[in-house]
Rosetta silent file (secondary structure, phi, psi, omega in degrees, C-alpha in Angstrom):
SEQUENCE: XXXXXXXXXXXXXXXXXXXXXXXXXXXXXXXXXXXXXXXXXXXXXXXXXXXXXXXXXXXXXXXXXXXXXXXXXXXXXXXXXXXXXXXXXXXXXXXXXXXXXXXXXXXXXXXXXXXXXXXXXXXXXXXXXXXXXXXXXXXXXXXXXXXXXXXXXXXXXXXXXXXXXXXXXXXXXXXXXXXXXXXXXXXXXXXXXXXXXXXXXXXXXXXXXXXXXXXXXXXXXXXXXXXXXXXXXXXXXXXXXXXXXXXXXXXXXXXXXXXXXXXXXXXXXXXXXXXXXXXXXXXX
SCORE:     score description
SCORE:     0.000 S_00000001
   1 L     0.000  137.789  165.683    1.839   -7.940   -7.742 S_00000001
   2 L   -82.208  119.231 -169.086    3.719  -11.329   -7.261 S_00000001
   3 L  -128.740  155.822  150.586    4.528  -12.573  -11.060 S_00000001
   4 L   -27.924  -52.923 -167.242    6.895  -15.000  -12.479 S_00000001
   5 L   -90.256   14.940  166.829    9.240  -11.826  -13.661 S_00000001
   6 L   -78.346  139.926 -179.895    9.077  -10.584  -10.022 S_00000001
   7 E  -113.520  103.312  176.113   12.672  -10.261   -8.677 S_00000001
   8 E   -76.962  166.507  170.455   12.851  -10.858   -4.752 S_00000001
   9 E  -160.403  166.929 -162.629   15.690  -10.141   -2.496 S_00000001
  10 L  -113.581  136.128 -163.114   16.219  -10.092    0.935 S_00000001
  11 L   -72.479  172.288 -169.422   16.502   -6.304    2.951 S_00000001
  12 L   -41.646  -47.901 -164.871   19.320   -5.259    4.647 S_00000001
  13 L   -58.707  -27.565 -142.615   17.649   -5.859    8.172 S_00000001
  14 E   -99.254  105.842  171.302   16.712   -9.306    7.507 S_00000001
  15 E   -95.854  160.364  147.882   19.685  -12.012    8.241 S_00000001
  16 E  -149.717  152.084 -174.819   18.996  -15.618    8.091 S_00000001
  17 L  -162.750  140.411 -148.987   20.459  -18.177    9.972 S_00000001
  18 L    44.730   68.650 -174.928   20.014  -21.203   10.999 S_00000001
  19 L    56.287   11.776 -152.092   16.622  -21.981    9.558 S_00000001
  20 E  -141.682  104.259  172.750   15.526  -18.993   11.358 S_00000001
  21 E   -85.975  118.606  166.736   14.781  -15.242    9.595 S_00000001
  22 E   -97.295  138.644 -176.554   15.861  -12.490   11.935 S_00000001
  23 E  -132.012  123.268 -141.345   14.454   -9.431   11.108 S_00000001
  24 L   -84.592  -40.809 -168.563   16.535   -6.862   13.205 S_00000001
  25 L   -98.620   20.216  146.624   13.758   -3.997   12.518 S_00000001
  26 L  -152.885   67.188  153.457   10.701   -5.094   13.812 S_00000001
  27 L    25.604   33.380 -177.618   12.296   -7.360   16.307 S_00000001
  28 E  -122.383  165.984 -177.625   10.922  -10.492   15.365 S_00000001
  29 L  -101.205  145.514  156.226   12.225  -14.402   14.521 S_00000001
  30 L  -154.202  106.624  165.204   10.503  -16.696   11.917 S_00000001
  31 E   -37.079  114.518  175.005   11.304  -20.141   12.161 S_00000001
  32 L  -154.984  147.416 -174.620   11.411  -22.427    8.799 S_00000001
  33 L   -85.900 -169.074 -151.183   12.631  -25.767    7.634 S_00000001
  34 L   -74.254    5.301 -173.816   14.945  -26.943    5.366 S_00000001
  35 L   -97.243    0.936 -153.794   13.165  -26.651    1.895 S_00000001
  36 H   -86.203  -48.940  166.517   12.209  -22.775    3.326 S_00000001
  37 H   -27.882  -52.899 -164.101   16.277  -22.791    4.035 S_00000001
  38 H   -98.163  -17.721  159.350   17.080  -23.621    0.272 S_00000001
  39 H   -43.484  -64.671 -170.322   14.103  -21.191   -1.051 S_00000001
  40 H   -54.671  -52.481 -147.933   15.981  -18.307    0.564 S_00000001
  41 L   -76.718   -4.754  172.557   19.697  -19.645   -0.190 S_00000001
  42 L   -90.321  -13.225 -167.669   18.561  -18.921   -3.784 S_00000001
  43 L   -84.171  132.590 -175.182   17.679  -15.276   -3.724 S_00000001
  44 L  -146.951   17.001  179.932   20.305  -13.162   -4.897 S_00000001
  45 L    47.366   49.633 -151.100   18.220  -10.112   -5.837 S_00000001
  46 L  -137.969  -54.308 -170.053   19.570  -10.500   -9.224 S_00000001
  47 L   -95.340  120.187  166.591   16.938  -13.870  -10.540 S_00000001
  48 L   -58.073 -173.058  155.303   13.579  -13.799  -11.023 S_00000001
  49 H   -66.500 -100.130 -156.787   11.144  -16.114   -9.910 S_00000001
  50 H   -79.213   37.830  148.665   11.091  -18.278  -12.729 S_00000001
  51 H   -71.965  -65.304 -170.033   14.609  -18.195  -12.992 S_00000001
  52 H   -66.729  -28.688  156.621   14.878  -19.522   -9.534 S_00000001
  53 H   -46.355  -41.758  176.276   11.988  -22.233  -10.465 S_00000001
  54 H   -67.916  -57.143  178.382   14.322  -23.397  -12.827 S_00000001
  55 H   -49.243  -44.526  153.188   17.021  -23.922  -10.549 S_00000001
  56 H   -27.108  -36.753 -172.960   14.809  -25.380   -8.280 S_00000001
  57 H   -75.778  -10.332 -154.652   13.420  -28.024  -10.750 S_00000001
  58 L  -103.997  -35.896 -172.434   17.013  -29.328  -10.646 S_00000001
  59 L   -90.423  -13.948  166.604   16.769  -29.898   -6.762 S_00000001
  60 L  -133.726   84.804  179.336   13.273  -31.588   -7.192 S_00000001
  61 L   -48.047  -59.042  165.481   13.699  -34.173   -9.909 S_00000001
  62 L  -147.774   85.271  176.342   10.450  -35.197   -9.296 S_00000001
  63 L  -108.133  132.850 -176.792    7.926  -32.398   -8.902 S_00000001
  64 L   -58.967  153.344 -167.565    6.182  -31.166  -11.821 S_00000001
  65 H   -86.262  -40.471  178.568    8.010  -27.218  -12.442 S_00000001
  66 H   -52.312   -3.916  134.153    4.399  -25.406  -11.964 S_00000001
  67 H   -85.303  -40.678  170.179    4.548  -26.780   -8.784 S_00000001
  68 H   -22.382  -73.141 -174.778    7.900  -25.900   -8.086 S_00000001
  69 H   -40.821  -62.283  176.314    6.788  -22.348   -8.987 S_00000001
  70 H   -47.066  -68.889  162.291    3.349  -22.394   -7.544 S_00000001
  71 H   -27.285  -91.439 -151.333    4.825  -23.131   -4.041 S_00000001
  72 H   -45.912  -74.591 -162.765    7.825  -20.840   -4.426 S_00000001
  73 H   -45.095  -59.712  174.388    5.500  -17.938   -5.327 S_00000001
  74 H   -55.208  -46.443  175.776    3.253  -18.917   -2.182 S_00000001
  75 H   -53.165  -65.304 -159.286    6.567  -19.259   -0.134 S_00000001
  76 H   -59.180  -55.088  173.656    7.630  -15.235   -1.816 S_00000001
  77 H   -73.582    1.644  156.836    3.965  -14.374   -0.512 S_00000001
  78 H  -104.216  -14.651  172.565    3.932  -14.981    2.897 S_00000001
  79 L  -106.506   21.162  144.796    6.974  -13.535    3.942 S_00000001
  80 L  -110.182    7.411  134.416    6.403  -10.704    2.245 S_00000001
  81 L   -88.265   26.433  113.204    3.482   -9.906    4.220 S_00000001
  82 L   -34.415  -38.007  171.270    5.962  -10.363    7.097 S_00000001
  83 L   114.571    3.258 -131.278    7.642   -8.108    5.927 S_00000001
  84 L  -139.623   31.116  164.290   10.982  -10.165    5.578 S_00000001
  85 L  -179.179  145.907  158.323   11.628   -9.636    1.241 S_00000001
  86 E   -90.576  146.018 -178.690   11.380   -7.115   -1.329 S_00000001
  87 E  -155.948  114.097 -174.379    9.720   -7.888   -4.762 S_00000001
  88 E   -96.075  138.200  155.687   10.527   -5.289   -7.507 S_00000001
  89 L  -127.951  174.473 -140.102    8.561   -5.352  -10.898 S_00000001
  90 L  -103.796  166.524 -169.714    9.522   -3.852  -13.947 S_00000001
  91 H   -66.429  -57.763 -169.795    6.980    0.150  -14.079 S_00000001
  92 H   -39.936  -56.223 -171.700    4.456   -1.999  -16.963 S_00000001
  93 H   -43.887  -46.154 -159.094    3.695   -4.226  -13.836 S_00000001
  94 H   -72.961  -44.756  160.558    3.467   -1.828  -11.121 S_00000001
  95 H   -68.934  -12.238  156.393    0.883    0.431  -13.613 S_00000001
  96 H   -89.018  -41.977  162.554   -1.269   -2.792  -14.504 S_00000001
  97 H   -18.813  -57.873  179.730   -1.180   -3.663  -10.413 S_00000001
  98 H   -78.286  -10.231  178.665   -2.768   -0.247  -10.147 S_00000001
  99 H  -101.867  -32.495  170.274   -4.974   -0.096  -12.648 S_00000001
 100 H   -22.431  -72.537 -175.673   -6.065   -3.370  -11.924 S_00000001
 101 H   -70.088  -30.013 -171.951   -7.499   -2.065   -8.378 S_00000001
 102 H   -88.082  -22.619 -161.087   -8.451    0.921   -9.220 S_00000001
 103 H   -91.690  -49.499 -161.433  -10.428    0.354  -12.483 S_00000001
 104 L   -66.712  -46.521 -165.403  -11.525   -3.821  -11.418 S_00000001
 105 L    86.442   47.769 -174.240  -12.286   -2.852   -7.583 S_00000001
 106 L  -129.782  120.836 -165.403  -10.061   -6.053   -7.470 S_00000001
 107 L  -108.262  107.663 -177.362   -7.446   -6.580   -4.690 S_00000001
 108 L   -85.352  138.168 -172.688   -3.825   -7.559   -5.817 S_00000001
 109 L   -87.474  107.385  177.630   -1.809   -8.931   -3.596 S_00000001
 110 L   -20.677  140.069  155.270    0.748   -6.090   -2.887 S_00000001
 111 L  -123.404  142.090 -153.237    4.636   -6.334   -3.298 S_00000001
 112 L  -102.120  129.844  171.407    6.136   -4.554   -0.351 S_00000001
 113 L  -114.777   74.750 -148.507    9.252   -2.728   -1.456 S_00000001
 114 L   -56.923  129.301  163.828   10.858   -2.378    2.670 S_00000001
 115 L   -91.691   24.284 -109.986   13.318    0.714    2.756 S_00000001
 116 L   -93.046  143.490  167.002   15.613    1.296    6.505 S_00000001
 117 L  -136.436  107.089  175.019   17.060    4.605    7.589 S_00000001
 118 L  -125.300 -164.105 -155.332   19.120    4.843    9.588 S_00000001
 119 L   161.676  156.179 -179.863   19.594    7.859   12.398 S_00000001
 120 L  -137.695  -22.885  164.621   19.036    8.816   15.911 S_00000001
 121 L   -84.892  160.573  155.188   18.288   12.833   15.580 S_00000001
 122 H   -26.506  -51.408 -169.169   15.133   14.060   13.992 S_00000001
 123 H   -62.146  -84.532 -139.180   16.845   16.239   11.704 S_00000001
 124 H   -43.481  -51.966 -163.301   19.141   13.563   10.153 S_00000001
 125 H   -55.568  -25.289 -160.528   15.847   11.072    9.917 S_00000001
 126 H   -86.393  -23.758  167.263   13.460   13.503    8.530 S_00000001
 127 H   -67.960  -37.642 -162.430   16.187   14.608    5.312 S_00000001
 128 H   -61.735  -66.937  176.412   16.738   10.999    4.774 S_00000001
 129 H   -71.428  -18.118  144.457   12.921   10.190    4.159 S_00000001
 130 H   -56.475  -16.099  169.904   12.633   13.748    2.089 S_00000001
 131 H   -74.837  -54.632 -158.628   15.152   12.531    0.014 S_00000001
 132 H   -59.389  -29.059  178.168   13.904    9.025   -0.123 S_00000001
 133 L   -84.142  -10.572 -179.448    9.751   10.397   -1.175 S_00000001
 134 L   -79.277  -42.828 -178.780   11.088   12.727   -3.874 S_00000001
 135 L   -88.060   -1.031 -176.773   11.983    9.823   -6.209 S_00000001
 136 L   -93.509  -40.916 -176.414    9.092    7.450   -4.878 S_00000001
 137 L   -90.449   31.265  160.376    6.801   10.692   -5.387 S_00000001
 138 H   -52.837  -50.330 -175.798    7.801   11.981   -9.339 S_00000001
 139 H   -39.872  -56.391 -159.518    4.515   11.155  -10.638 S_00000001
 140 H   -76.607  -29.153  178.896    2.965   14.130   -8.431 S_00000001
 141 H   -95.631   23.375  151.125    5.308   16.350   -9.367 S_00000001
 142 H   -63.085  -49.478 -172.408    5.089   15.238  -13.084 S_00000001
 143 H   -70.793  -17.567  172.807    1.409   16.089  -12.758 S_00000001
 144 H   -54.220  -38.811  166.781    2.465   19.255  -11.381 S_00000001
 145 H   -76.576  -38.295  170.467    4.008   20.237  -14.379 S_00000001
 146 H   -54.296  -31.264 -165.094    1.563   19.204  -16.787 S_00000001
 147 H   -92.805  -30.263  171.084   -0.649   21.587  -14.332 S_00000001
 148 H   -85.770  -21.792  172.994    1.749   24.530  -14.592 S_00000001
 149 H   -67.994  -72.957 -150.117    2.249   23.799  -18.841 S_00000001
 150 L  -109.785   14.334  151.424   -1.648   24.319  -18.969 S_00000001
 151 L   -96.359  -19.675  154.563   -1.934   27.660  -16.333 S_00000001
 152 L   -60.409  -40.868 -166.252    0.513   28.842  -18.787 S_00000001
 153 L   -72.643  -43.985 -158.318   -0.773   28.210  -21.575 S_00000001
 154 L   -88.365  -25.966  168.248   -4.346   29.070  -20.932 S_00000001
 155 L  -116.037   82.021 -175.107   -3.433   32.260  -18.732 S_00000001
 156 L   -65.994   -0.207 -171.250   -0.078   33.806  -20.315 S_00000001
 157 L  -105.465   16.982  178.252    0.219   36.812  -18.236 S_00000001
 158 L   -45.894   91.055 -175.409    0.538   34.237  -15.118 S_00000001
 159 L   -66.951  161.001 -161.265    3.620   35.113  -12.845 S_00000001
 160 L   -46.933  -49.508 -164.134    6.495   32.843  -11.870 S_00000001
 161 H   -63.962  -79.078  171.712    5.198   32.133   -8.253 S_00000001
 162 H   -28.353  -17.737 -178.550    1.854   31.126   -9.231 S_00000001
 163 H   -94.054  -36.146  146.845    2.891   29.117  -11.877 S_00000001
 164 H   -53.383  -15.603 -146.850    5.069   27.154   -9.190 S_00000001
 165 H   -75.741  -42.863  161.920    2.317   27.049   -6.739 S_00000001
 166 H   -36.057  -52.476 -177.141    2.170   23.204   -7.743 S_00000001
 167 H   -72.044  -49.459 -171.448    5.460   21.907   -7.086 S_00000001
 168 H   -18.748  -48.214 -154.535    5.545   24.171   -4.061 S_00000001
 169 H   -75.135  -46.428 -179.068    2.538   22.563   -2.804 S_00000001
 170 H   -72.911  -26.590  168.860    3.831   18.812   -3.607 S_00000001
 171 H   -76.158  -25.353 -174.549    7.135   19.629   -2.187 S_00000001
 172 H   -54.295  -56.141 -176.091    5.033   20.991    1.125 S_00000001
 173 H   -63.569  -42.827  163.192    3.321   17.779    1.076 S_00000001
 174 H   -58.328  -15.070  154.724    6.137   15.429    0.801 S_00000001
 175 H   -77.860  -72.106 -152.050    7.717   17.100    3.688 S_00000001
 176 H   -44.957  -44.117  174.207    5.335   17.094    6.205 S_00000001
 177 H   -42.788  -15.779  161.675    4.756   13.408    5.145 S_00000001
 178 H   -47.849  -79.934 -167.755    8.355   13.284    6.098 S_00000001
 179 H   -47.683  -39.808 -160.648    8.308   15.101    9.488 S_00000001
 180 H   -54.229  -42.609 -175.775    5.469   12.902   10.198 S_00000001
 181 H   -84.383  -26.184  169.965    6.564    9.593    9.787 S_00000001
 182 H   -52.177  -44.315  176.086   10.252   10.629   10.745 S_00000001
 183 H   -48.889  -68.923  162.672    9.125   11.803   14.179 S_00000001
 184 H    -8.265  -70.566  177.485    7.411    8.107   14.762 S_00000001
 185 H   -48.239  -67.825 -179.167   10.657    6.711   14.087 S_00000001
 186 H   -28.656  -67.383 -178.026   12.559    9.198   15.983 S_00000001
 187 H   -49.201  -56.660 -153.393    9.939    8.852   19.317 S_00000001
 188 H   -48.158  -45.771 -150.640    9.937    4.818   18.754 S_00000001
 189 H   -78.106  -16.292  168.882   13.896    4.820   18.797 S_00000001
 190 H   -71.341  -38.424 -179.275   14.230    7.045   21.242 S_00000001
 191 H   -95.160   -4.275  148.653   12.077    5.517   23.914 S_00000001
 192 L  -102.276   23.236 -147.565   13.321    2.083   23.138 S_00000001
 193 L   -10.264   73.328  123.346   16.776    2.743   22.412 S_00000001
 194 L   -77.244   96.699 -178.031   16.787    0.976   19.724 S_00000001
 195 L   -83.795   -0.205  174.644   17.963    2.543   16.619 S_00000001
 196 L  -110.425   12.753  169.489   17.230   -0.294   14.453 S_00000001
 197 L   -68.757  162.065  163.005   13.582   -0.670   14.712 S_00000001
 198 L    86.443  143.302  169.595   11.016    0.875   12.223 S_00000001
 199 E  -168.514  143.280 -168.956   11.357    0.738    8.530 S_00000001
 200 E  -112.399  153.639 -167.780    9.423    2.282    5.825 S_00000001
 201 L  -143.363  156.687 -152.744    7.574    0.604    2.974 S_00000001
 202 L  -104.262  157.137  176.958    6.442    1.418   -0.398 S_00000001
 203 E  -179.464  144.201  173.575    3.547    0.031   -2.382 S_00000001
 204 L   -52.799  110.298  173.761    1.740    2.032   -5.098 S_00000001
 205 L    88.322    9.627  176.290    0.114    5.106   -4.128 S_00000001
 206 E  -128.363  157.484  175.776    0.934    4.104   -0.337 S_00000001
 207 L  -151.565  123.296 -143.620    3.941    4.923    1.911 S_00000001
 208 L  -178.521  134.010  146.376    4.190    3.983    5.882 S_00000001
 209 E   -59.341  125.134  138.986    6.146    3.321    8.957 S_00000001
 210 E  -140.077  148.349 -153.946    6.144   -0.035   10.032 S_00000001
 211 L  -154.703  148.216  179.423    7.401   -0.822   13.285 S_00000001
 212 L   -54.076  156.967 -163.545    6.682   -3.328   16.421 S_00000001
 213 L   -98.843  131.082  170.598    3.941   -2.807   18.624 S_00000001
 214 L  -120.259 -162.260 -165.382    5.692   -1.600   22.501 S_00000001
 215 L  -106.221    7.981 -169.256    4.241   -0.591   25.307 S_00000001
 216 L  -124.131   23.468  155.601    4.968    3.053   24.323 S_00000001
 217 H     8.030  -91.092  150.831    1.649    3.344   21.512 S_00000001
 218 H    -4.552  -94.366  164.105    0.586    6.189   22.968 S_00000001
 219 H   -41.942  -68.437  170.220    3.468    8.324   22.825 S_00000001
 220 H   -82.865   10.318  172.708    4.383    7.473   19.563 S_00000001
 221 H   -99.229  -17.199 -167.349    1.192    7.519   17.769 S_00000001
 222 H  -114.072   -9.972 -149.084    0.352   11.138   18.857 S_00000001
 223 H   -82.380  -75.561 -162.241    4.587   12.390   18.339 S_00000001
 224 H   -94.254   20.332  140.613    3.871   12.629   14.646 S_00000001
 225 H   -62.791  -52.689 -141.647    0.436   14.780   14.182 S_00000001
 226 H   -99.075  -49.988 -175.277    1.253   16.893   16.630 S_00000001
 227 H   -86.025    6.645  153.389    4.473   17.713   15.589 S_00000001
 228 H   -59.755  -60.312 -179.768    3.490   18.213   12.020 S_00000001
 229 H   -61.191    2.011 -179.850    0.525   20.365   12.865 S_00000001
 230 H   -92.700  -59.062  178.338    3.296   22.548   15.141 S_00000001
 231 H   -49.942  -63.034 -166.520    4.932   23.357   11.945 S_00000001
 232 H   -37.499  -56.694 -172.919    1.751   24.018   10.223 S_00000001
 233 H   -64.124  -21.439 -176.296    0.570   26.391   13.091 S_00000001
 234 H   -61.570  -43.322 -162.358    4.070   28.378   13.110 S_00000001
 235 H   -85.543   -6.106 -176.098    3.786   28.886    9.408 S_00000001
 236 H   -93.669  -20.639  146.863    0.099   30.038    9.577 S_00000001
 237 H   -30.527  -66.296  167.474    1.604   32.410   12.691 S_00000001
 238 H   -46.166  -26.316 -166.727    4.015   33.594   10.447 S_00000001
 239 H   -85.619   -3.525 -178.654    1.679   34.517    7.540 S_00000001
 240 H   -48.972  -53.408 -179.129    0.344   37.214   10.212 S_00000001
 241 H   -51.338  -30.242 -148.813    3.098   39.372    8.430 S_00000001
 242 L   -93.999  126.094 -168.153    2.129   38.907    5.269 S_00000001
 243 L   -74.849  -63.451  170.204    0.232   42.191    3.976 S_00000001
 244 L   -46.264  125.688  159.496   -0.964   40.735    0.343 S_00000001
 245 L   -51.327  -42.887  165.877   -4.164   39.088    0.315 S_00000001
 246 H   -58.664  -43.895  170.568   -3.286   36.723   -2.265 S_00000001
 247 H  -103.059   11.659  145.473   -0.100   35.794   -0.963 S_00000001
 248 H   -61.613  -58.991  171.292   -1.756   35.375    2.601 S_00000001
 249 H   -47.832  -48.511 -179.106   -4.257   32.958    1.327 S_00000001
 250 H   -88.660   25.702 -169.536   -1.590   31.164   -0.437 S_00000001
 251 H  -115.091  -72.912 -174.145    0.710   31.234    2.587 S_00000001
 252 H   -43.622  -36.057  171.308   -2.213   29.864    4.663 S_00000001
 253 H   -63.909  -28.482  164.168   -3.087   27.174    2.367 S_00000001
 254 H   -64.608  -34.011  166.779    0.658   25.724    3.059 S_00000001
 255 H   -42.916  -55.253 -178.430    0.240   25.627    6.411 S_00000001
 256 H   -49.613  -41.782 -179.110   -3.118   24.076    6.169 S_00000001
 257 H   -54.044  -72.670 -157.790   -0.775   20.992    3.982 S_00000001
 258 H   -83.588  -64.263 -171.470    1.258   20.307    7.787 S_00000001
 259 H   -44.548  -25.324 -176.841   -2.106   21.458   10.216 S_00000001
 260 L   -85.610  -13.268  176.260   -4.338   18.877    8.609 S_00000001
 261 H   -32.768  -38.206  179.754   -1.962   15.917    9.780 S_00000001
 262 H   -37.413  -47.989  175.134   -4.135   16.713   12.991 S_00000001
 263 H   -63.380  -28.209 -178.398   -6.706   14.221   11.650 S_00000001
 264 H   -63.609    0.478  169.234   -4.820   11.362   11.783 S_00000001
 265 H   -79.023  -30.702  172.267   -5.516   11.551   16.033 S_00000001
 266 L   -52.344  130.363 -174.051   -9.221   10.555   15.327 S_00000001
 267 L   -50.784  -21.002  165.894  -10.080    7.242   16.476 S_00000001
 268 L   -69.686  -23.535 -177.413  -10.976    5.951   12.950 S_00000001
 269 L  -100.653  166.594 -151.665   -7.303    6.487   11.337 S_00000001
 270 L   -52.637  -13.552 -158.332   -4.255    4.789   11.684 S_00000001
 271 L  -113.621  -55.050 -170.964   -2.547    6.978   14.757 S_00000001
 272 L   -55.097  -35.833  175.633   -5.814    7.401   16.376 S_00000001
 273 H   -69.227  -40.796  163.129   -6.481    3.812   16.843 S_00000001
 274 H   -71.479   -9.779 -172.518   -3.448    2.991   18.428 S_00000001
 275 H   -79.119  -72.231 -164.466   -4.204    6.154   20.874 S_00000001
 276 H   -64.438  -35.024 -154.498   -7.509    5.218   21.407 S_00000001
 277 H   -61.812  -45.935  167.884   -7.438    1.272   21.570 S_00000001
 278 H   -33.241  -42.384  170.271   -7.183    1.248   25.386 S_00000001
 279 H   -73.990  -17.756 -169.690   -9.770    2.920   26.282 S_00000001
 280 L  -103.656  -18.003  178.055  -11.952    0.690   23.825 S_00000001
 281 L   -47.306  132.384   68.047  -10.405   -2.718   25.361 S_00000001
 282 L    17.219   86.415 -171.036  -13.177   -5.081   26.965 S_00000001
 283 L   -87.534  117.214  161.304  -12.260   -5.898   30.566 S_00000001
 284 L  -100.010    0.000    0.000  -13.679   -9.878   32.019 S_00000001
């Protein structure tokens, strides 16, 4: 949500100069005049919005300040679905945003909180965003505890592994979401050498590459399924060894966590679509 008490700032990637926002990591320009000029020249990632309304009212003697604001806010909301500012809220915010949608069926308009990483092997990219989802993803492993607290409780002779089998499973998941979206990066930067495209961006209950549309779609839309599901099949390979039934099944269900990534190649989801769109193009 965009609020008064929202504090924007501008990401790392994003210079501006000369009336002009360059945004390094998805390779684009955006052109703006000179009151867009003194909107920006105000941001100090520090000031709210109706801080900076205030300041503002001092540079427009005479405009009422709820326009001032109203604008400014409308200014804060189009470049952030550009992509080109961060807008932090305080956790009360972020948790009415979300409850909002989920409870109203009502759709608030998202504040994109843009992340960059950067790296040119795999390796380096894929620790960086495992680092970076373990503090965006605490909730799931909060509930994870709360879930291990009441298989204790209700079954006391439970052993230690089973009683982890939660975090396990949330750490499982938070990799492969890793490998997946690292690989993306990796493939994009590799076949455009470019190492500063692609950046990932947070919104409640969502997480995502976003990166410029090339000419190499294809290629990098199928790069991270497949090599998620390669891990997946290796570790369900691996569980061949394992003699216990119990700790087969529950070797195969981790696997299953990196092997289902596989869906995201179907032409209805996000990877699939970009795979697919060619073949669906309409030729005059």
């Amino acid at each position: 949500m965009i609020l008064p008490s929202s504090i924007p700032s501008i990401p790392p990637g994003v210079k501006v100069e000369n009336r002009c926002i360059k945004d390094a990591s998805l390779s684009r320009e955006h052109k703006i005049d000179k009151v867009g000029n003194l909107f920006l020249s105000k941001i100090d990632g520090k000031k709210s919005i109706h801080m900076i309304s205030e300041e503002l009212e001092k540079d427009f003697v005479n405009v009422d300040y709820e326009k001032i604001e109203g604008d400014y806010m409308q200014f804060l909301r189009i470049l952030n679905r550009q992509h080109c500012i961060n807008i932090d809220n305080s956790l009360s915010q972020k948790l009415l945003g979300t409850l909002v949608q989920l409870l109203q069926f009502r759709r608030v308009e998202p504040s994109n909180s843009r992340v960059e990483i950067h790296g040119t092997s795999l390796l380096s990219l894929t620790v960086k965003t495992l680092l970076l989802l373990q503090y965006k993803l605490i909730w799931m492993y909060l509930l994870a505890l709360i879930n291990t607290i009441c298989l204790m409780l209700l079954l006391p002779g439970t052993t230690m592994i089973a009683g982890a089998f939660s975090f396990i499973a949330v750490f499982l998941f938070s990799l492969s979401l890793a490998l997946h979206e690292a690989t993306h990066l990796f493939t994009l930067r590799k076949l455009t050498s470019n190492d500063q495209l692609g950046h990932f961006e947070f919104r409640p209950l969502l997480f995502r590459l976003v990166r410029p549309v090339t000419e190499h779609e294809a290629s990098i839309g199928v790069s991270g399924p497949l090599a998620t599901a390669g891990v997946g099949v290796i570790m369900a390979w691996a569980g061949m060894f394992i003699s216990d039934p119990f700790f087969y099944l529950f070797w195969l269900f981790l696997s299953s966590i990196f092997f289902i990534h596989l869906i995201n190649l179907f032409p209805f989801c996000s990877d699939g679509k970009k795979l697919f769109s060619p073949f669906f193009k309409v030729k005059i």
